[in-house]
C-alpha positions, -999 to 999 in steps of 0.1 A, spaced: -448 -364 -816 -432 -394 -830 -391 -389 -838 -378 -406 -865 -350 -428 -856 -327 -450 -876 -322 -476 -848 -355 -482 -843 -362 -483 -887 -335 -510 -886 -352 -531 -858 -390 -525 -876 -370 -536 -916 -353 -567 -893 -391 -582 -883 -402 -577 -917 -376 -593 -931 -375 -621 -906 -409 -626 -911 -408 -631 -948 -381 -654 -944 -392 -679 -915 -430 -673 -905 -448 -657 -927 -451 -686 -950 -456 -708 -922 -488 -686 -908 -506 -688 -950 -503 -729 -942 -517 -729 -909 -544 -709 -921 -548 -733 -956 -548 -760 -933 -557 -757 -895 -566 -798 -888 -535 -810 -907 -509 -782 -901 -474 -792 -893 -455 -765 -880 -417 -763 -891 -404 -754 -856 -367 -750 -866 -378 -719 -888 -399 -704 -855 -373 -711 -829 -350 -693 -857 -374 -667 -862 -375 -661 -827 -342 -662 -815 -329 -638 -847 -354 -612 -828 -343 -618 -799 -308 -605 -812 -322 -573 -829 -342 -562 -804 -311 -561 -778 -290 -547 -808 -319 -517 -809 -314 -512 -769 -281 -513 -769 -279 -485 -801 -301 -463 -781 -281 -465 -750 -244 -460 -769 -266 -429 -791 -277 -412 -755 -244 -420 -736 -224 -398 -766 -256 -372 -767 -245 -371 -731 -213 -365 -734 -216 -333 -758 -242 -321 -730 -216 -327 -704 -190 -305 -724 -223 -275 -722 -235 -253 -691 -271 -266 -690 -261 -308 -690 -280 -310 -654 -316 -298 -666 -310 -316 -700 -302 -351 -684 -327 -356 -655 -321 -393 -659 -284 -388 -649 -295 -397 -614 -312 -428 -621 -279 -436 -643 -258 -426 -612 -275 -445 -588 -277 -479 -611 -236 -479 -620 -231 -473 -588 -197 -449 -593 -209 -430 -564 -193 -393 -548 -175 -397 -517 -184 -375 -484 -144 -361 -495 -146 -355 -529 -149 -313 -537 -183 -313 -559 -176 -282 -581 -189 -286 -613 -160 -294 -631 -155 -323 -606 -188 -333 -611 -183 -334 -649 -153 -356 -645 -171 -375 -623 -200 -385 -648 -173 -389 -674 -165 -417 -657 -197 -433 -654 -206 -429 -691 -171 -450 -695 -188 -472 -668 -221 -474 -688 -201 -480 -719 -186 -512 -702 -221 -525 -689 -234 -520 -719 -208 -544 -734 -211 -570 -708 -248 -570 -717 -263 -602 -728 -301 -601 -732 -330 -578 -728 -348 -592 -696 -361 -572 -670 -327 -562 -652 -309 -556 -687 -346 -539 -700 -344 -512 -672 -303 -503 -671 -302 -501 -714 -338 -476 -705 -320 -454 -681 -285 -451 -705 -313 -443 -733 -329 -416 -714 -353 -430 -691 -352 -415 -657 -367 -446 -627 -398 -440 -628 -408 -437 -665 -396 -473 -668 -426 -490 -687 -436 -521 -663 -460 -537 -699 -429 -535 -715 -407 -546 -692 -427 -579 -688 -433 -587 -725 -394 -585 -733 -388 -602 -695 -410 -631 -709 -396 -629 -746 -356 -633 -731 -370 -660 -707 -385 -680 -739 -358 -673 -762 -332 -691 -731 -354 -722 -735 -350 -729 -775 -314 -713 -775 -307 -739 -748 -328 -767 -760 -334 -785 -795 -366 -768 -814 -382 -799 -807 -380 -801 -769 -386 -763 -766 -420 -761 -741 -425 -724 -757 -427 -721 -793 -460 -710 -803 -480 -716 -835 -465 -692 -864 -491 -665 -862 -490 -659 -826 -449 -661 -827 -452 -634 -851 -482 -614 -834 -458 -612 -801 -428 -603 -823 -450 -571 -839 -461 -566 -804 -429 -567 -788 -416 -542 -823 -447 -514 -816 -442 -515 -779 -405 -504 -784 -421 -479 -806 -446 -467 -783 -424 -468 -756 -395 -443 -768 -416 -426 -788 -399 -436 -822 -412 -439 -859 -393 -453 -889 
């Protein structure tokens, strides 16, 4: 069952929004006008790239939300069975035990303090949602390794790819802007795969 989320309600409100703003328009003129249409590619490269930015924001909101989740569980006698994906998180910060260290629990717990403080600064040092930044904001949000979805993974992996080339180039010289409808068909895509993905509703 679906869990309502207020992250995820802000990203769904943010595509309607940018929709109404810079594409939906543009998709009723195509359609008036398919042989004559001029796109205005400023307002889809805007479009676009404004996504872009809320659909990190939502990853990054997830991550923060589990990392403090985390923390309470931490504080609790049962943290290990309620955090299986604290080994996928160990192994991907790296902040690994030595053969010396004494691993009672309360070392342990000290231990993965510090890697939530080393989540927190990965997760500020983040810039983008491609495949590498996909999978470590997954794991901070719950996800163990292997639960990582690889048809997500490639849509946002070829959504941060595309945004680079108009946040890098003028609108005009961008080789990756698509007509408005498809623009906005990937943007809904990319918004219900999120959905599906952490098993969120509005």
């Amino acid at each position: 069952m679906a869990t309502r989320c207020a992250h995820y309600a802000h990203l769904a409100l943010r595509f309607r929004e940018l929709c109404a703003k810079f594409i939906d328009a543009e998709v009723a003129a195509e359609d008036a006008d398919l042989a004559g249409f001029i796109p205005d590619l400023d307002k889809i490269a805007a479009f676009r790239l404004l996504l872009h930015a809320e659909v990190e924001t939502f990853l990054e909101e997830k991550a923060k939300e589990k990392l403090l989740a985390l923390e309470r569980d931490i504080k609790s006698a049962v943290w290990h069975r309620n955090n299986p994906q604290i080994l996928s998180l160990y192994l991907l910060t790296g902040n690994y035990i030595s053969k010396s260290d004494f691993i009672a629990d309360d070392a342990l717990r000290d231990h993965f303090f510090q890697l939530i403080g080393s989540a927190r600064k990965k997760i500020k040092e983040n810039n983008g949602i491609k495949e590498q930044s996909f999978i470590f904001l997954s794991v901070i949000a719950g996800k163990s390794l292997d639960e990582i979805d690889v048809t997500t993974s490639a849509m946002l992996n070829s959504f941060g790819k595309n945004r680079g080339d108009v946040a890098h180039n003028s609108a005009v010289r961008s080789k990756t802007l698509l007509s408005p409808f498809s623009e906005r068909k990937n943007g809904e895509a990319i918004v219900y795969a999120l959905s599906s993905y952490f098993d969120l509703e509005e």
